[in-house]
RODO-2510 file (C-alpha; in nm, 4 decimals, decimal comma):
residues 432
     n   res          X          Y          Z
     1     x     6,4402    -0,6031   -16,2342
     2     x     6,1965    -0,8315   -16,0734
     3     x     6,2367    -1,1155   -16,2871
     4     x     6,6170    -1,1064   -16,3088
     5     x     6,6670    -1,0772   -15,8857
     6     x     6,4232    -1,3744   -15,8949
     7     x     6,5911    -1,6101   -16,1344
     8     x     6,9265    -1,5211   -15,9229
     9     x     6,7822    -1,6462   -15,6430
    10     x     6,9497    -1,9795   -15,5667
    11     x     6,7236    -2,2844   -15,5137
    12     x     6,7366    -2,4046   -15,1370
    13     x     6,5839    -2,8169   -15,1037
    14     x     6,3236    -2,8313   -14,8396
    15     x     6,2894    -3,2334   -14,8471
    16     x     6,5136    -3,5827   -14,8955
    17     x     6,5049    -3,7178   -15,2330
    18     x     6,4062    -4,0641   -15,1986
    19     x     6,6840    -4,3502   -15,1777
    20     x     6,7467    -4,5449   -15,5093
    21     x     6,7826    -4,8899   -15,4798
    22     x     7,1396    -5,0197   -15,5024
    23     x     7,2413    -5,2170   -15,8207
    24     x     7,1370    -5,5154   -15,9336
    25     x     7,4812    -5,6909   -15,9149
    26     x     7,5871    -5,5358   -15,6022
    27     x     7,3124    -5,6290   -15,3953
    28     x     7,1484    -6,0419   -15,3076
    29     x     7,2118    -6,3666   -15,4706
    30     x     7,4006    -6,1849   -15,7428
    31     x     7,6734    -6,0138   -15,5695
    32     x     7,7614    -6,3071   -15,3784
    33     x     7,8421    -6,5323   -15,6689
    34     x     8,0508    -6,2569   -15,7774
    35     x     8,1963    -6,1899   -15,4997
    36     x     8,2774    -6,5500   -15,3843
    37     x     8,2777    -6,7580   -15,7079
    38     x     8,3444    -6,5680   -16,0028
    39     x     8,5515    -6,2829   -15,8240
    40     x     8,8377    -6,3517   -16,0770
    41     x     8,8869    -6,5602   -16,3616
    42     x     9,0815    -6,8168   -16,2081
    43     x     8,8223    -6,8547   -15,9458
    44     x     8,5851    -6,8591   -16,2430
    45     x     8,7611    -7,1783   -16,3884
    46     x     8,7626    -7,3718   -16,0755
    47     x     8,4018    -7,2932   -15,9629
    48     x     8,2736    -7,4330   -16,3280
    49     x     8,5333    -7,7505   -16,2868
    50     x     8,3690    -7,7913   -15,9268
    51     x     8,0365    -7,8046   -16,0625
    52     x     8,1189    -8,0449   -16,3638
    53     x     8,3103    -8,2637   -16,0758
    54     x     7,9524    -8,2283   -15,8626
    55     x     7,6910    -8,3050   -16,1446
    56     x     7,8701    -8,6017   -16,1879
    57     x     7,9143    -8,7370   -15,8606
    58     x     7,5741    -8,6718   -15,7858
    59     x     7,3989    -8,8104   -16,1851
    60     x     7,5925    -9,1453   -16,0479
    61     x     7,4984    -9,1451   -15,6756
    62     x     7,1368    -8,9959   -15,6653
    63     x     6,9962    -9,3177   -15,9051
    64     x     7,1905    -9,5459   -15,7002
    65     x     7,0614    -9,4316   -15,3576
    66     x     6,6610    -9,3406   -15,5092
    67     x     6,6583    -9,7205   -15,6625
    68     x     6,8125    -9,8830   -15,3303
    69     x     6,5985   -10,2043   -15,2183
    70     x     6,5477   -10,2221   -14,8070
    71     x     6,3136   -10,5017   -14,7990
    72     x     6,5211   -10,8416   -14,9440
    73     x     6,6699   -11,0912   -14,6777
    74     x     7,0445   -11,1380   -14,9163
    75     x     7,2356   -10,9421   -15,1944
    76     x     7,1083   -11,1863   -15,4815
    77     x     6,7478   -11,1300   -15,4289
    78     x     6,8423   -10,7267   -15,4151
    79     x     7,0293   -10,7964   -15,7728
    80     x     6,6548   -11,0040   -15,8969
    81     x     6,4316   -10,7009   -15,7621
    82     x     6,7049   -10,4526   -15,9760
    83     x     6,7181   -10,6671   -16,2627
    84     x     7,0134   -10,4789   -16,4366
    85     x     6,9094   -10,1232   -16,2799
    86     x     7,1794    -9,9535   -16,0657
    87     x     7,0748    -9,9313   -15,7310
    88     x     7,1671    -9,9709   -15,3936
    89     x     7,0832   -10,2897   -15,1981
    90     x     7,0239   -10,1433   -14,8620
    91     x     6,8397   -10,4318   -14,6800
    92     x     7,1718   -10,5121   -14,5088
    93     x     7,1426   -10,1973   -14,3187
    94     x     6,7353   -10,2580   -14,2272
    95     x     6,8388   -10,6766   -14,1906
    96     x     7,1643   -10,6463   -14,0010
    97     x     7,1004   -10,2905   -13,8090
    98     x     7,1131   -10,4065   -13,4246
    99     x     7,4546   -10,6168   -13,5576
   100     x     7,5695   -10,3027   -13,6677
   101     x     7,4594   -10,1307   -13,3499
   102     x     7,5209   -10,3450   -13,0980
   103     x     7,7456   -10,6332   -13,2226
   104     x     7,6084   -10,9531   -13,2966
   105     x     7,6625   -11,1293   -12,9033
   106     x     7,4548   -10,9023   -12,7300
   107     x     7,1449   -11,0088   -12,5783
   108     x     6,8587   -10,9164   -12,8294
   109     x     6,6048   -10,8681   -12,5216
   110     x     6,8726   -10,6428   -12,3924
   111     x     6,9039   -10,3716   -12,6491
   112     x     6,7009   -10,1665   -12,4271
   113     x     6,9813   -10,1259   -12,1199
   114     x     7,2947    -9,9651   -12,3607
   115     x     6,9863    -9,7386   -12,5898
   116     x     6,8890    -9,6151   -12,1625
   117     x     7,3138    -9,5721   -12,1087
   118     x     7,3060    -9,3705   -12,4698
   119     x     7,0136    -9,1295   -12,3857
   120     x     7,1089    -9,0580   -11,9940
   121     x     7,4837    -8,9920   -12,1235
   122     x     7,3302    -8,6272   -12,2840
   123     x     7,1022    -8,5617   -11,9864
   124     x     7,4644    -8,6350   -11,7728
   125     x     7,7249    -8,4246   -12,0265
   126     x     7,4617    -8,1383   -12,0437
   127     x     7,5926    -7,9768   -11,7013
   128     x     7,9600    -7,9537   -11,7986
   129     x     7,9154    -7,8875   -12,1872
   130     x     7,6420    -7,6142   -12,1099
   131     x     7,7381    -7,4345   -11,7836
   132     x     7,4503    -7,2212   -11,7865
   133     x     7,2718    -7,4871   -11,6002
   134     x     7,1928    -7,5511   -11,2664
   135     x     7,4915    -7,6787   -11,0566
   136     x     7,3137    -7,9562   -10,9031
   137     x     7,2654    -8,1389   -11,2304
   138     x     7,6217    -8,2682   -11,1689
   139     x     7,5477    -8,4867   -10,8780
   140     x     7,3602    -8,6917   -11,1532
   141     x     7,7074    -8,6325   -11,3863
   142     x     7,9060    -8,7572   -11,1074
   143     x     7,6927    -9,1317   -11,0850
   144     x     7,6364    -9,1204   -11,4521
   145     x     7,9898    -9,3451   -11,4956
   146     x     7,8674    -9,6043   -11,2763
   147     x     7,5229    -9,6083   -11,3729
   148     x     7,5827    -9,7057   -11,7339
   149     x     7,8240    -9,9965   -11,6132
   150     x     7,5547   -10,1245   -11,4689
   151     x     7,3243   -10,0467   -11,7455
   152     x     7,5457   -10,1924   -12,0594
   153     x     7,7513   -10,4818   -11,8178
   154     x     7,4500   -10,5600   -11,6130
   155     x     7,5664   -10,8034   -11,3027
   156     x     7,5505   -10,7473   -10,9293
   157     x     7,5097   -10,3902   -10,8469
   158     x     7,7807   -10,4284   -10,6014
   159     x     8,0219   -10,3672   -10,7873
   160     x     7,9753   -10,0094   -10,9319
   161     x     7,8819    -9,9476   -10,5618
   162     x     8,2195   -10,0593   -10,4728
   163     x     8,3792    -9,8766   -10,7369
   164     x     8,1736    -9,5337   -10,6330
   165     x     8,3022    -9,5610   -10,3054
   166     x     8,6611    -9,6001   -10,3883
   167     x     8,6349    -9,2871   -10,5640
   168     x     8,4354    -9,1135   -10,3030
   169     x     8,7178    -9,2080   -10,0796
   170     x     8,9880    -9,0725   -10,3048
   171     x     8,8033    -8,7213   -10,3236
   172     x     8,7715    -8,6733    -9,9300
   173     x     9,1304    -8,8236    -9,8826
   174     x     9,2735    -8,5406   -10,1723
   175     x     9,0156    -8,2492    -9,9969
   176     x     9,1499    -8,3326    -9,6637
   177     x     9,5262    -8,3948    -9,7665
   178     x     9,5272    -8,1767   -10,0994
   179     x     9,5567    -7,8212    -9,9153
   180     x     9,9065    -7,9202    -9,7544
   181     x    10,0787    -8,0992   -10,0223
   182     x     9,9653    -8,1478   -10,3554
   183     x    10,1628    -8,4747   -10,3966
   184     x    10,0305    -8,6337   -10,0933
   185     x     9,6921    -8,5340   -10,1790
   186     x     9,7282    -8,7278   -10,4929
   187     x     9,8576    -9,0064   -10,3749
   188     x     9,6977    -9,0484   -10,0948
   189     x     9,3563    -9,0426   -10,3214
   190     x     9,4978    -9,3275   -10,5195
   191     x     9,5935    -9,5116   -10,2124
   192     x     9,2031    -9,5136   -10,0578
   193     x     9,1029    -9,5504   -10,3742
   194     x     9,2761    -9,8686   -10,4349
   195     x     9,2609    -9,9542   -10,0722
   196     x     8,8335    -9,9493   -10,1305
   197     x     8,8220   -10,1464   -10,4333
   198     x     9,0089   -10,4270   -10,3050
   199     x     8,8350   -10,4884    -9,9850
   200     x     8,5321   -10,3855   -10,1303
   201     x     8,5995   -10,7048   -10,4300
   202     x     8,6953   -10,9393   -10,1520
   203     x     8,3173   -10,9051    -9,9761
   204     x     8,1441   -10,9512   -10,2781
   205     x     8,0108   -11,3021   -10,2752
   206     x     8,0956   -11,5167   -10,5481
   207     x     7,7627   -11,5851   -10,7184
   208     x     7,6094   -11,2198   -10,6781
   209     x     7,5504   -11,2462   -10,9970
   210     x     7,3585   -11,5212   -11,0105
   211     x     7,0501   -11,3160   -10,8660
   212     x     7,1385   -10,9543   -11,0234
   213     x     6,8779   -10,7490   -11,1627
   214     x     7,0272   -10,7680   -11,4905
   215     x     7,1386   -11,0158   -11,6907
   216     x     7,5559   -11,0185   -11,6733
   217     x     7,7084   -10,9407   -12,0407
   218     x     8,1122   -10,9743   -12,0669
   219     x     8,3026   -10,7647   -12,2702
   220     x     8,3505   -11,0001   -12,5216
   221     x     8,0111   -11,0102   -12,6350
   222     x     7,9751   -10,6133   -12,6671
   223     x     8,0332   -10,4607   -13,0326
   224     x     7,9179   -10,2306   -13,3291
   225     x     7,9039    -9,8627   -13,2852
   226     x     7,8429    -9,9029   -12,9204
   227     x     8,1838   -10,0068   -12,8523
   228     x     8,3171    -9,7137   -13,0798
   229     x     8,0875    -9,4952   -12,7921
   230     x     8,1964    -9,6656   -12,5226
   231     x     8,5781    -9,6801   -12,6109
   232     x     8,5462    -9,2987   -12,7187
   233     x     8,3530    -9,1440   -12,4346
   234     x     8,5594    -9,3325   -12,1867
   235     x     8,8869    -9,2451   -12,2809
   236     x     8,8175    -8,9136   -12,4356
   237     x     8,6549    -8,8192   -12,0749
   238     x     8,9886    -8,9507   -11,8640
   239     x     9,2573    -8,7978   -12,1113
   240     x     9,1124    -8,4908   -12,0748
   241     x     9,2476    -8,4433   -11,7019
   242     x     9,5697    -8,6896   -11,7414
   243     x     9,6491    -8,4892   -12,0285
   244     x     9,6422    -8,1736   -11,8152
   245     x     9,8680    -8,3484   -11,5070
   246     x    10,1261    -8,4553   -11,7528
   247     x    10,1051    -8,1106   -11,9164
   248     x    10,2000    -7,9371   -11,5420
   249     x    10,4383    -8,1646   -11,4705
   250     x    10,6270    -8,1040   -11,7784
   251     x    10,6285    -7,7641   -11,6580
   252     x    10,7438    -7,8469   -11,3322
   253     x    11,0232    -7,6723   -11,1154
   254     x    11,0991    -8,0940   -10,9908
   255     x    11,3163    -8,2712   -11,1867
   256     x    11,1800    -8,6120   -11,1059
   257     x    10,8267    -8,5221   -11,2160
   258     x    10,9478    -8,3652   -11,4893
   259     x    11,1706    -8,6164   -11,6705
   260     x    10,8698    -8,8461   -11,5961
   261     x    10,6221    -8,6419   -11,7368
   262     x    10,8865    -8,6030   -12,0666
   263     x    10,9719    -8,9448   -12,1419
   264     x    10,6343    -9,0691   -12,0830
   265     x    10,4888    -8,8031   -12,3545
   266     x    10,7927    -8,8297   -12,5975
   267     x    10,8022    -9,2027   -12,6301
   268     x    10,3989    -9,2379   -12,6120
   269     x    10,3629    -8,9828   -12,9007
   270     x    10,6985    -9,1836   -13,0740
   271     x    10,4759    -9,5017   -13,0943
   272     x    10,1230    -9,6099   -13,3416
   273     x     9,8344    -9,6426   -13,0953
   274     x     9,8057    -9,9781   -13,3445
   275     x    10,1348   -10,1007   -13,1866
   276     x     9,9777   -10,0340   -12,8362
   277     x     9,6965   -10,1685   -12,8775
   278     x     9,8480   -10,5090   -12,9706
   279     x    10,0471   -10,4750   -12,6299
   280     x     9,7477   -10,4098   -12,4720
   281     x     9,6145   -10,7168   -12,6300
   282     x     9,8982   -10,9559   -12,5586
   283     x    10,1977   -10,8018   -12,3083
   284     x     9,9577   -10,5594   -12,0691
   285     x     9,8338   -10,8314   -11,8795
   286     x    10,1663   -10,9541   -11,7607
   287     x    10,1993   -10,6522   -11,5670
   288     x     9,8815   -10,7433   -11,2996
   289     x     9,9378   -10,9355   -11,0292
   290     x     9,9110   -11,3134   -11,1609
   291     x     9,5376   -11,3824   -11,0396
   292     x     9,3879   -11,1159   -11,1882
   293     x     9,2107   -11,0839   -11,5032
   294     x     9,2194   -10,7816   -11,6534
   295     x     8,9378   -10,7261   -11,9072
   296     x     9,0572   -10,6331   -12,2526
   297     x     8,8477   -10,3618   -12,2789
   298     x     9,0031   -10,2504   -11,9657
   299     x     9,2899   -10,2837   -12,1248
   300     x     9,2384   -10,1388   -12,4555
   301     x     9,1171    -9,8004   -12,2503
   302     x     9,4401    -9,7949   -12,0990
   303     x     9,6206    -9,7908   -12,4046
   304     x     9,4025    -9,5784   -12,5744
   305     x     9,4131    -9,3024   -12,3204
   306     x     9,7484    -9,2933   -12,2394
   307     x     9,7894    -9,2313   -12,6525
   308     x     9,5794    -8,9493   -12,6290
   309     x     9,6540    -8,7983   -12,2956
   310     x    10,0301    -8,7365   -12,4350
   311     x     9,8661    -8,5553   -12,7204
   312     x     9,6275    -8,3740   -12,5350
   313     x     9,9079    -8,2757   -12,2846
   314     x    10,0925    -8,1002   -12,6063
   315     x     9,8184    -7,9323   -12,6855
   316     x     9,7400    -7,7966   -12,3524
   317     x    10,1670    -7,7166   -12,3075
   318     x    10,1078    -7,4946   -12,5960
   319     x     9,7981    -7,2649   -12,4630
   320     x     9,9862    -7,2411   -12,1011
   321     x    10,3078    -7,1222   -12,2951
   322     x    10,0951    -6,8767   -12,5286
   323     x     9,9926    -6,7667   -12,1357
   324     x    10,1796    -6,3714   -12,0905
   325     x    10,4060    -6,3956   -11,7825
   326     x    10,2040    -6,1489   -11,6177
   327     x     9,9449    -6,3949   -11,5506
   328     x    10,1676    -6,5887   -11,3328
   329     x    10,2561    -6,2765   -11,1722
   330     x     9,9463    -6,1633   -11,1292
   331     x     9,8145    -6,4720   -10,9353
   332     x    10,1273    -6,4478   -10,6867
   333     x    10,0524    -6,0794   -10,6293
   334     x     9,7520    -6,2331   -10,5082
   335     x     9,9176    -6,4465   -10,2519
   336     x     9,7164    -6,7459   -10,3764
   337     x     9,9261    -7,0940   -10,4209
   338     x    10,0370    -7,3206   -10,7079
   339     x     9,7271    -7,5093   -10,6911
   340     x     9,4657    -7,2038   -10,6221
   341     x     9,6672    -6,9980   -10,9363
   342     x     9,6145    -7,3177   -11,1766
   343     x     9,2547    -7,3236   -11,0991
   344     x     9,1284    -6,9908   -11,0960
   345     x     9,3226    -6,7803   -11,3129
   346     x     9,5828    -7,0271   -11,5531
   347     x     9,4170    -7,3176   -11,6220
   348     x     9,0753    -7,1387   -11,7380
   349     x     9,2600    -6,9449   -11,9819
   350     x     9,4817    -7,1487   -12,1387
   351     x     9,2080    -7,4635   -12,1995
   352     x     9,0264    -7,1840   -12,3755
   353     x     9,3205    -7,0920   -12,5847
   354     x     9,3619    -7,5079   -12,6441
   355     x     9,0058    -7,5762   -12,7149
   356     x     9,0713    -7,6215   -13,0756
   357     x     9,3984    -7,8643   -13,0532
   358     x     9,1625    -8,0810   -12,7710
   359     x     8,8797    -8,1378   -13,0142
   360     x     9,0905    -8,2157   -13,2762
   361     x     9,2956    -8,4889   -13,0793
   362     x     8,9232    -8,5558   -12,9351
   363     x     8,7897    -8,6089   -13,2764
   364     x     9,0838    -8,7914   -13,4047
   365     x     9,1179    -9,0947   -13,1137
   366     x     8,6900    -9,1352   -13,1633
   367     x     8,8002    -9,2342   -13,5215
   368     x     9,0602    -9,3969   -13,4403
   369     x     8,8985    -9,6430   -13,2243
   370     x     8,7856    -9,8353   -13,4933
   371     x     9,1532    -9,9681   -13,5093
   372     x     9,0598   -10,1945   -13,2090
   373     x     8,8945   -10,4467   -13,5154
   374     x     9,2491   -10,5506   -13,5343
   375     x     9,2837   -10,7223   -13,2097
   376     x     8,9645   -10,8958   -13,2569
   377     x     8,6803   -10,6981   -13,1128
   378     x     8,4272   -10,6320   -13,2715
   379     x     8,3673   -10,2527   -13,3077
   380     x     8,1184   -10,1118   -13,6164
   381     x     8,4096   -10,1902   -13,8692
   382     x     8,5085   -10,4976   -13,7093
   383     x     8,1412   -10,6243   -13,7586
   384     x     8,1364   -10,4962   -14,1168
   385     x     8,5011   -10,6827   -14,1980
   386     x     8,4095   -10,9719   -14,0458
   387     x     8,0782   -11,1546   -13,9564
   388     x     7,8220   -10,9316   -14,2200
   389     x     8,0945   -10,9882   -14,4899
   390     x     8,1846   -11,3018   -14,3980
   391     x     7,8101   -11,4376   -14,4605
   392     x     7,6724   -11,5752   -14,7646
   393     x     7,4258   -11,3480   -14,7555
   394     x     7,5514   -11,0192   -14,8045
   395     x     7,9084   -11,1335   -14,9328
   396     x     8,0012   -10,8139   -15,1925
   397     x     7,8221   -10,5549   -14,9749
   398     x     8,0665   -10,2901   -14,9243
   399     x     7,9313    -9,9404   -15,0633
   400     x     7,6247    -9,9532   -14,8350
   401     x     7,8063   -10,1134   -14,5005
   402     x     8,1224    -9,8605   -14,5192
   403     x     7,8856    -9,5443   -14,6187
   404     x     7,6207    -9,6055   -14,3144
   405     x     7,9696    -9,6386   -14,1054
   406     x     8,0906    -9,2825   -14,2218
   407     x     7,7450    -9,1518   -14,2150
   408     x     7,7206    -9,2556   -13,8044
   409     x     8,0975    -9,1151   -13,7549
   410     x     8,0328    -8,8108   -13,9666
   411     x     7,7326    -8,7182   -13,7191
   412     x     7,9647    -8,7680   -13,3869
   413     x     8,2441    -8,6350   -13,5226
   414     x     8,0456    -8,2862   -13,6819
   415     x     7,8858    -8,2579   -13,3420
   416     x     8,1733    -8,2461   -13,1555
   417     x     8,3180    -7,9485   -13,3947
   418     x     7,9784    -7,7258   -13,3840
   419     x     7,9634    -7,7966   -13,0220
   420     x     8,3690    -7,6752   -13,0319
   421     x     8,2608    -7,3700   -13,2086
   422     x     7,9740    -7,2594   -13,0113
   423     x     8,2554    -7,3156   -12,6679
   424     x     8,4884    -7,0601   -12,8588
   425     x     8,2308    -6,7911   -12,9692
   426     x     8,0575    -6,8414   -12,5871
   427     x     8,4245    -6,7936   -12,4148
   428     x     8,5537    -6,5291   -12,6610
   429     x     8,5370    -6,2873   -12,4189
   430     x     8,8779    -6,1066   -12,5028
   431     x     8,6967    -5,7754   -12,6639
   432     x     8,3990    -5,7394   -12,4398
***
C-alpha cells in the first residue's frame, strides 16, 4: 500500500529548466539572409543576379582604382608608368586639385580666405540645424553672410558694412511697423533696406579698394566646387523663407496677393531653370536701372532662387493643407493674430510635415547648379568641360574628373539627407 500511494503521487517541479538556445537559422547572420534575401525564391533569383552584377562591377573597378598613378604631370606619362595595365591615371586630381576646387582665376595665395568662409559656415549653421545650442550662437549666424563676402570677394570692408546695416534697418523698421500691418511691415523693411544701401554705396569712395585688407576678387574669376557652395548655400538659404511667403499668399483671403503669388509659382515651375538661367545671363540686366551693373552671379542667384522658392512653396502648400482645421481654430480660440498663429502654432507644424519635400527640392537645385557651366562660369563641371579637358595634358581624362565630381556631390548631397533624417526622428514627437 505504501509503494502504490507513493508512485500515485504526482511529481510537483521545484526549479526552471534551463533556456535552450533558439535555432540555428532563426537566430544571427543566418536568419537575416533568410529573412531579407532568400525569403522566397524569387527574391532568391534576384539576390544571386545582384551579386553576379556586383562581382563584376567591382573585378573591373577595384584593379583600375588599386593600379591608379597620382604622381605624373600628363595622361601619356600615366599610360608609360601603366604600360598596358588597366589603371587609373589619377594625377589630374593631385595636379589640377585647387582648379577643381577653386577654379583656375583665383588667387593661389588666396586659397586660404574661401577654405576660412567654408569652415566658419558649420560653426554659423550649427545654431539653427542643432537647436539644442545656446541661443546666442546666432548673433555669429546673423554676420556669418557678410563675413564670408568679405572673406571669398575680399575688397573694402565697407561694403558688407553697408549691406549689414540695410538689413539691420529693415528688421527694426518690420519690428516697429510689423505688429500693425503685416504688409506695411514688409514693405516698409524693403524700403529702409533699399533706402541704406543706396546712400550707404554713394559714400563709399571710389578707390576703397585700393587700400582694403584683402585683395579684391570679381566674380568672374571664382569657380570649381566653390561656386557649386556658394550658388547652393545662397539660394538654398533665401528660398527657404520666399518659398514660405509665396506659400501664405497663395493661401490668402486677398485676391491681389493671391493671383500674384499663383502666377508667379505656376509659370516659374512651367519653365527649365536652364531657360532662366540664360535670361539671367542675357535679358535680367535690362531690368536695372541703366548705370548699374549687376553681377552675374547676382544674377544667376536670382534666377536660381526664384526656381526653387516656387517649388519649395508647393511643398510647404502641401504640409499647411495636410494641417486639421482645428489647428486654425485652435489658435483663434486663443485670440492670437494671423501673424502670432503662423508662428507659433501653424508654421512649426506644417515645415515638420514638409521637411522631406524641402530637402528634396534642397538637394535637387545643389545639383542642379552645375547647369550654370552653360552660361560660361566656371563651376566644378564647367572646369572639368572646359579648361582641364581642353589641355593637352590631360585631353581623354574623363572617368577620374567626372567620378571625383560625383564623389564631392555624393558627400553634400548624403549629408543633407542624414541630417534630414535625424530633423524627422528629433521632431517626431506625435506619439510621445
Amino acid at each position: 500500500m505504501t509503494d502504490q500511494s507513493t508512485n500515485s503521487v504526482a511529481f510537483v517541479a521545484d526549479g526552471n529548466i534551463p533556456q535552450s538556445p533558439p535555432p540555428a537559422r532563426e537566430t544571427g547572420a543566418i536568419k537575416w539572409v533568410r529573412a531579407n534575401l532568400f525569403s522566397s525564391w524569387m527574391n532568391g533569383i534576384l539576390t544571386v543576379a545582384a551579386l553576379l552584377i556586383i562581382y563584376k562591377l567591382l573585378s573591373d573597378a577595384l584593379p583600375w582604382i588599386w593600379n591608379g598613378v597620382w604622381t605624373t604631370s600628363s595622361l601619356s606619362e600615366c599610360r608609360e608608368v601603366l604600360q598596358g595595365k588597366t589603371g587609373a591615371c589619377f594625377s589630374v586630381l593631385s595636379e589640377r586639385w585647387n582648379q577643381l576646387l577653386f577654379g583656375f582665376k583665383y588667387p593661389t595665395d588666396q586659397y586660404w580666405r574661401p577654405t576660412l568662409a567654408f569652415v566658419l559656415l558649420f560653426v554659423a549653421a550649427a545654431p539653427v540645424l542643432f537647436f539644442d545650442l545656446p541661443r546666442k550662437l546666432l548673433a555669429f549666424t546673423a554676420l556669418y553672410p557678410f563675413l564670408a563676402f568679405w572673406l571669398i570677394w575680399g575688397g573694402t570692408i565697407l561694403a558688407p558694412i553697408v549691406a549689414l546695416l540695410g538689413v539691420a534697418a529693415a528688421a527694426y523698421v518690420f519690428q516697429t511697423y510689423g505688429k500693425a500691418s503685416f504688409a506695411i511691415g514688409f514693405f516698409g523693411a524693403i524700403a529702409a533696406a533699399f533706402a541704406v544701401w543706396i546712400i550707404g554705396g554713394k559714400l563709399i569712395p571710389d578707390g576703397a579698394s585700393d587700400n582694403a585688407l584683402l585683395q579684391a576678387v570679381p566674380s568672374r574669376d571664382l569657380g570649381g566646387f566653390m561656386l557649386n557652395m556658394m550658388l547652393g548655400v545662397t539660394c538654398v538659404s533665401l528660398s527657404v523663407p520666399l518659398g514660405i511667403a509665396l506659400a501664405l499668399g497663395r493661401q490668402s483671403n486677398m485676391p491681389l496677393i493671391k493671383w500674384i503669388c499663383v502666377i508667379f509659382i505656376e509659370f516659374v515651375r512651367g519653365v527649365p531653370l536652364i531657360t532662366l538661367l540664360f535670361v539671367a545671363s542675357v535679358m535680367l540686366s535690362y531690368f536695372f536701372p541703366p548705370d548699374s551693373t549687376v553681377d552675374l552671379f547676382l544674377r544667376v542667384v536670382i534666377m536660381i532662387t526664384m526656381f526653387s522658392a516656387a517649388y519649395i512653396a508647393e511643398v510647404i502648400r502641401g504640409g499647411l493643407a495636410a494641417l486639421p482645421k482645428g489647428q486654425y481654430e485652435a489658435a483663434d480660440s486663443l485670440g492670437l493674430d494671423y501673424a502670432q498663429a503662423m508662428r507659433l502654432i501653424i508654421l512649426p507644424q506644417a515645415l515638420k510635415i514638409s521637411i522631406p519635400g524641402i530637402v528634396n527640392v534642397a538637394v535637387g537645385l545643389f545639383k542642379d547648379t552645375t547647369l550654370v557651366s552653360v552660361i560660361s562660369m566656371f563651376d566644378l563641371v564647367g572646369m572639368i568641360r572646359g579648361p582641364i579637358l581642353a589641355s593637352t595634358e590631360w585631353s581623354g581624362v574623363y572617368w577620374e574628373l567626372l567620378g571625383a565630381a560625383a564623389v564631392l556631390f555624393f558627400i553634400v548631397c548624403y549629408g543633407i539627407s542624414q541630417y534630414s533624417q535625424w530633423l524627422e526622428r528629433r521632431l517626431a514627437t506625435d506619439h510621445r
